[in-house]
GUVO-214379 format. One record per residue: residue number from 1; x, y, z of N, C-alpha, C in turn; residue in one letter. Coordinates in steps of 0.001 Angstrom, whole numbers. Each point is the difference from the previous one (the first is absolute). Layout:
BEGIN
<atom num="NUM" n_px="X" n_py="Y" n_pz="Z" ca_px="X" ca_py="Y" ca_pz="Z" c_px="X" c_py="Y" c_pz="Z" residuo="A"/>
...
//
This chain:
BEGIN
<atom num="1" n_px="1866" n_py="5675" n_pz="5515" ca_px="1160" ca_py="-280" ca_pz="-817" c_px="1221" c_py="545" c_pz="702" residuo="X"/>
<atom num="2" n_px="1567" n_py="-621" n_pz="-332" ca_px="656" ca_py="550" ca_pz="486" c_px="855" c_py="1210" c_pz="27" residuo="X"/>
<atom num="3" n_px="599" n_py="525" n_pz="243" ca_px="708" ca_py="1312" ca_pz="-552" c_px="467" c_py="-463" c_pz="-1663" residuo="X"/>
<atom num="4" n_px="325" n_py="-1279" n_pz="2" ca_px="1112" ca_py="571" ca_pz="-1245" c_px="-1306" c_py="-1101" c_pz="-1157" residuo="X"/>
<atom num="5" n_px="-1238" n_py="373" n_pz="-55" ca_px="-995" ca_py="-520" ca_pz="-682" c_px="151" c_py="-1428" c_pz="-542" residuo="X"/>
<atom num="6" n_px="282" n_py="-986" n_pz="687" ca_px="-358" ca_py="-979" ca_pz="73" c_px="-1129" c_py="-546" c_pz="726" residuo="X"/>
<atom num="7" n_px="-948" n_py="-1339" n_pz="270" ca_px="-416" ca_py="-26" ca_pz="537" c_px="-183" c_py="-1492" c_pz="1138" residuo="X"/>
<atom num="8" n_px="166" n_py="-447" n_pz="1142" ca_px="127" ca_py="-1009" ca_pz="176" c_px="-1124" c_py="-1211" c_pz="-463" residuo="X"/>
<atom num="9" n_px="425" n_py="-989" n_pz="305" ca_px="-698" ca_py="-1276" ca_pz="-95" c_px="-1410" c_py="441" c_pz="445" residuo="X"/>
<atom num="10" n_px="186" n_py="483" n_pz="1576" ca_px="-1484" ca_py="107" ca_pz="458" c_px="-987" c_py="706" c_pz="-252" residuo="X"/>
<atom num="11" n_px="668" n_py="1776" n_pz="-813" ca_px="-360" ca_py="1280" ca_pz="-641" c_px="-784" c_py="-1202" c_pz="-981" residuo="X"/>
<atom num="12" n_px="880" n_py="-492" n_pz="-698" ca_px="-282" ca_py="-603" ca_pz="-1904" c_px="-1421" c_py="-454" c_pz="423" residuo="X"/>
<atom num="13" n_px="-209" n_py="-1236" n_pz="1001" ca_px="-1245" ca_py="-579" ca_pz="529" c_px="-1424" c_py="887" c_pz="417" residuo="X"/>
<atom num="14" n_px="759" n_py="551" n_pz="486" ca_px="-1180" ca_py="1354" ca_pz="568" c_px="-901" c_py="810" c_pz="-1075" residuo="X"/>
<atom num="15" n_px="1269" n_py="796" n_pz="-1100" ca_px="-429" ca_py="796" ca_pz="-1314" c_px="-778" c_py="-1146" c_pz="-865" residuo="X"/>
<atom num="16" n_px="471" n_py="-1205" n_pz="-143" ca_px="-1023" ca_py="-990" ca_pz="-685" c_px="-1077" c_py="-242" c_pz="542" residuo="X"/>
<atom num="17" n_px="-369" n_py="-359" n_pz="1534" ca_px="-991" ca_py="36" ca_pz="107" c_px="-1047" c_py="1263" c_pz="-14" residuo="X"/>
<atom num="18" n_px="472" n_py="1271" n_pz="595" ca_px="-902" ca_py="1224" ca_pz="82" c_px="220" c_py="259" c_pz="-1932" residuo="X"/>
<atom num="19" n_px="668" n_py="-563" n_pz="-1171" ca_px="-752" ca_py="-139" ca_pz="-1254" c_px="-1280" c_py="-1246" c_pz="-640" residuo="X"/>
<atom num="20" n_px="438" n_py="-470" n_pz="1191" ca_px="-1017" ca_py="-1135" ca_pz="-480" c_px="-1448" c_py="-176" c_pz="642" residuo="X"/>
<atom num="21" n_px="378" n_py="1141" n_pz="1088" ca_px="-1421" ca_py="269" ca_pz="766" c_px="-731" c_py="1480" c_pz="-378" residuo="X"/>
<atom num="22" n_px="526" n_py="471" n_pz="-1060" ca_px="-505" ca_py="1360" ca_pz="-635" c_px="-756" c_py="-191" c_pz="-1134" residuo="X"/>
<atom num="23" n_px="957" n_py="-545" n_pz="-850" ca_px="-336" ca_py="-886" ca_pz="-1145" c_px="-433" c_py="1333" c_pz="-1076" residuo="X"/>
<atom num="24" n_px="636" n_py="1066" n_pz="214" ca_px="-42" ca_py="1505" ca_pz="-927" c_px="-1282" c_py="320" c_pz="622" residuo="X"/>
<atom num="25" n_px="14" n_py="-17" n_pz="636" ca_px="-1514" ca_py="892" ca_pz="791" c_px="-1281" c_py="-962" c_pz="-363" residuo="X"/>
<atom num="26" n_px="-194" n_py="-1263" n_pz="158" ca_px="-990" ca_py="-749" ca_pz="-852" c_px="-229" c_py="-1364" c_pz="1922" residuo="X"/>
<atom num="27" n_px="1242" n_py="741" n_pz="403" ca_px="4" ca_py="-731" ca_pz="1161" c_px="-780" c_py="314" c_pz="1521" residuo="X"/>
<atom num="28" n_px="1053" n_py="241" n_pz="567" ca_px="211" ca_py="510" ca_pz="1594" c_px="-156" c_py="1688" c_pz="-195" residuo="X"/>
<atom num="29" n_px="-323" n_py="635" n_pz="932" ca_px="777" ca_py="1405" ca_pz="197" c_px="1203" c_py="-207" c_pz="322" residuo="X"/>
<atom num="30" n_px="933" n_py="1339" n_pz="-237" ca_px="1134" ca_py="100" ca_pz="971" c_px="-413" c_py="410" c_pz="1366" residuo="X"/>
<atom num="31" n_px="-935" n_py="132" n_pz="833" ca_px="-392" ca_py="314" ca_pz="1127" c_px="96" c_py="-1933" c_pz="614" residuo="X"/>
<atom num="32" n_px="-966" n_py="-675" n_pz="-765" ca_px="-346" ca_py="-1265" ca_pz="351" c_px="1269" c_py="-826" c_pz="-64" residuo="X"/>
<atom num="33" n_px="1252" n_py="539" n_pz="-790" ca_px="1101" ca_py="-1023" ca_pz="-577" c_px="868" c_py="349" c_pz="1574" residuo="X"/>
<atom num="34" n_px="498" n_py="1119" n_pz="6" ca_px="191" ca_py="722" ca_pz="1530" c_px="-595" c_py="-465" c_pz="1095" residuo="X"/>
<atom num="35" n_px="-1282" n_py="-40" n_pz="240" ca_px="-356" ca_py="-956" ca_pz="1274" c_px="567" c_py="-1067" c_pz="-403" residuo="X"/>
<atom num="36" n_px="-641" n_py="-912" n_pz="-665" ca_px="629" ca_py="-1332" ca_pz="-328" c_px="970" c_py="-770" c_pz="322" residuo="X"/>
<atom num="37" n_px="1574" n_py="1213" n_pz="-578" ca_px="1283" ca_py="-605" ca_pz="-8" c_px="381" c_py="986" c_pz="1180" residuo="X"/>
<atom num="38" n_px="-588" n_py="571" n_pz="617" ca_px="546" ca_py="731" ca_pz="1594" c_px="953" c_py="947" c_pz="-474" residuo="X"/>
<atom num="39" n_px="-319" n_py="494" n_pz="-1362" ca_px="1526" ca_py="1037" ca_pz="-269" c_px="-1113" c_py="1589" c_pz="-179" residuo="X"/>
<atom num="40" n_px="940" n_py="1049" n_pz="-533" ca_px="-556" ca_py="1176" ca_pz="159" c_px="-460" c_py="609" c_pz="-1104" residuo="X"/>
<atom num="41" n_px="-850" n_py="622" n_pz="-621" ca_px="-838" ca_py="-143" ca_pz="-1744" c_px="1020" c_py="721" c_pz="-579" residuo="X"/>
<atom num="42" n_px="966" n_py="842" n_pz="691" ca_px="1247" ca_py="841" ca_pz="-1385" c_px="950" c_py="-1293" c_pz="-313" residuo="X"/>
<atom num="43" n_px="137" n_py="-989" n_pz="1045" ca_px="738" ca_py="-737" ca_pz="-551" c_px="-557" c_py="-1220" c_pz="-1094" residuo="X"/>
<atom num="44" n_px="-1125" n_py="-568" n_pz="286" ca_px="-1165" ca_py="-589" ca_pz="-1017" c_px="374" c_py="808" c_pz="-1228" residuo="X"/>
<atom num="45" n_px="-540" n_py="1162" n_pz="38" ca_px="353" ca_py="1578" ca_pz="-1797" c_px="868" c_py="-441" c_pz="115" residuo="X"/>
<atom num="46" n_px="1352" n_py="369" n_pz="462" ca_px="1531" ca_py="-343" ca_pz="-803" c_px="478" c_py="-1246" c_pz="-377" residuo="X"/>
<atom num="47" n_px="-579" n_py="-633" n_pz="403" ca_px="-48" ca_py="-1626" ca_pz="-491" c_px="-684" c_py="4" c_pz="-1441" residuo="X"/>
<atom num="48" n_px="-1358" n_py="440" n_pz="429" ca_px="-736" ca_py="-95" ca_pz="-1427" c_px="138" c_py="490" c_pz="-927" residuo="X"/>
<atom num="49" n_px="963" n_py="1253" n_pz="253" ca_px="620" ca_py="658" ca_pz="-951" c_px="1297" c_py="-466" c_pz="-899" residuo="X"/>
<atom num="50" n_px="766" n_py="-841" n_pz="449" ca_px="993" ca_py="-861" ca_pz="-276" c_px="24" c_py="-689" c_pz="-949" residuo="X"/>
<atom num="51" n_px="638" n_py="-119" n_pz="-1185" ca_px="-432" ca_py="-1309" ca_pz="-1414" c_px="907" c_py="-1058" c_pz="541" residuo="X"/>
<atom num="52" n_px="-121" n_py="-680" n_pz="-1011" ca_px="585" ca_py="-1959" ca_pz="112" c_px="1036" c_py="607" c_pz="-415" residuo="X"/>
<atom num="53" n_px="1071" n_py="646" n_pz="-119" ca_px="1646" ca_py="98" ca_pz="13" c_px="153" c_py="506" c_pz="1484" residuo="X"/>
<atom num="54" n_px="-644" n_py="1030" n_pz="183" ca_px="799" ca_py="405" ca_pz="1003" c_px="-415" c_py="-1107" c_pz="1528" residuo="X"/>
<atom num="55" n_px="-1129" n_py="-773" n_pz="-490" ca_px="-462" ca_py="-815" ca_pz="1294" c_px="1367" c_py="-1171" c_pz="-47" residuo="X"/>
<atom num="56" n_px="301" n_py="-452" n_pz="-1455" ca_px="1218" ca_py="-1003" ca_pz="-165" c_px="1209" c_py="365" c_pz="124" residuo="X"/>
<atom num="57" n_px="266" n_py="1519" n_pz="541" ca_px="1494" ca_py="518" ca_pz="-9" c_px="663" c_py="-796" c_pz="1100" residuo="X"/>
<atom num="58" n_px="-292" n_py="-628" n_pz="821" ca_px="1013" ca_py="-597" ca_pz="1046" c_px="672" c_py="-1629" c_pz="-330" residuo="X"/>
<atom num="59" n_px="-632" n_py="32" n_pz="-1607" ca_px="441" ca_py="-1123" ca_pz="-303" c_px="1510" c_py="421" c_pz="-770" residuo="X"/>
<atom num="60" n_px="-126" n_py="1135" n_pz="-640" ca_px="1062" ca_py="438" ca_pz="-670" c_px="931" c_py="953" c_pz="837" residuo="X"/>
<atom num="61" n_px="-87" n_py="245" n_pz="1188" ca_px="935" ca_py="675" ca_pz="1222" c_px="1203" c_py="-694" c_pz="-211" residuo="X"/>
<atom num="62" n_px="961" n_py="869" n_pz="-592" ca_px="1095" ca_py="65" ca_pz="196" c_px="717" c_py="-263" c_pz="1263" residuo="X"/>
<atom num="63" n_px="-244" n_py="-73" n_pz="759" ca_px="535" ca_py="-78" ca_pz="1092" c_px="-380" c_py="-1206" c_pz="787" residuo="X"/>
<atom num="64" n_px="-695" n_py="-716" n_pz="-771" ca_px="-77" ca_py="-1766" ca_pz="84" c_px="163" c_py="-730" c_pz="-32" residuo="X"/>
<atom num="65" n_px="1021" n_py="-601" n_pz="1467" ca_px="1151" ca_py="-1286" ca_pz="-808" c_px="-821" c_py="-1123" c_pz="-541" residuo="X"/>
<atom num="66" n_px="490" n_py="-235" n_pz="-942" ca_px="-297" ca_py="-1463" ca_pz="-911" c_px="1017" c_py="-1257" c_pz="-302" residuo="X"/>
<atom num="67" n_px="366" n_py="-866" n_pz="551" ca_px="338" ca_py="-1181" ca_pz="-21" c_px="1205" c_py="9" c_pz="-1184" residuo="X"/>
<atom num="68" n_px="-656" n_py="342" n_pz="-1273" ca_px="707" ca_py="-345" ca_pz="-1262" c_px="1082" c_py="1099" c_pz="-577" residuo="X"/>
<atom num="69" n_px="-446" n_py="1232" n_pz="1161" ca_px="646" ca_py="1049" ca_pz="-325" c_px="1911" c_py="-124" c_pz="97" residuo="X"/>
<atom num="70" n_px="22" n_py="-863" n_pz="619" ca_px="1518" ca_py="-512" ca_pz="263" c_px="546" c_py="-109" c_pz="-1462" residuo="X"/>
<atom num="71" n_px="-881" n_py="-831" n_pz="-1171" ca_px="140" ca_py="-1242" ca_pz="-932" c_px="-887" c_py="501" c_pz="-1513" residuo="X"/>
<atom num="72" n_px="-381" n_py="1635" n_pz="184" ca_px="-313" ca_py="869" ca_pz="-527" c_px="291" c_py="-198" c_pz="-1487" residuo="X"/>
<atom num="73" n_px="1478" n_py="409" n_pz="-500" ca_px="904" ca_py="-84" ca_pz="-1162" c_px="-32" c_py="-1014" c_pz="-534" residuo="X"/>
<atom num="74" n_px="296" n_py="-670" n_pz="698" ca_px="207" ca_py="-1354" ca_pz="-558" c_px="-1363" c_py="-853" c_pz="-360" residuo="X"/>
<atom num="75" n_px="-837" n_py="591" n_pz="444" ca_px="-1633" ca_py="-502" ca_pz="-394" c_px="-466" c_py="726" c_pz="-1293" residuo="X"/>
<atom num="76" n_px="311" n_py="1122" n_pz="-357" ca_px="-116" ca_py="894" ca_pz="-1174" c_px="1011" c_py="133" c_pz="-1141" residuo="X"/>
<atom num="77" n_px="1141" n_py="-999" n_pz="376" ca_px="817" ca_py="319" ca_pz="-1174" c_px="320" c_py="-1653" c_pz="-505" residuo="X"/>
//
């Protein structure tokens, strides 16, 4: 993740799959998810440790230009 806890596109892909290859412990190990995805098992844990807000925070990053943001006001009022 990045410093200011967002997470990118490719992070978002990654944490979904090492959740979808755990499956709450019913799955993979985190040893096996780590070989797997070539990453390192603390980072697999801090992933798995992560809920569905904070995995969706880079959708709500402030610091994300958006198209409509120009046309903002005038869309809400």
């Amino acid at each position: 993740m990045k410093g200011n806890g967002s997470a990118s596109v490719k992070e978002w892909v990654v944490i979904h799959k090492i959740k979808g290859l755990y499956d709450r412990g019913k799955g993979l190990s985190i040893r096996a998810i780590s070989r797997e995805l070539s990453i390192s098992r603390n980072t697999v844990r801090k992933y798995l440790q992560l809920e569905e807000k904070q995995i969706s925070a880079y959708k709500d990053d402030g610091s994300r230009h958006k198209h409509l943001d120009a046309h903002r006001d005038f869309l809400i009022h």
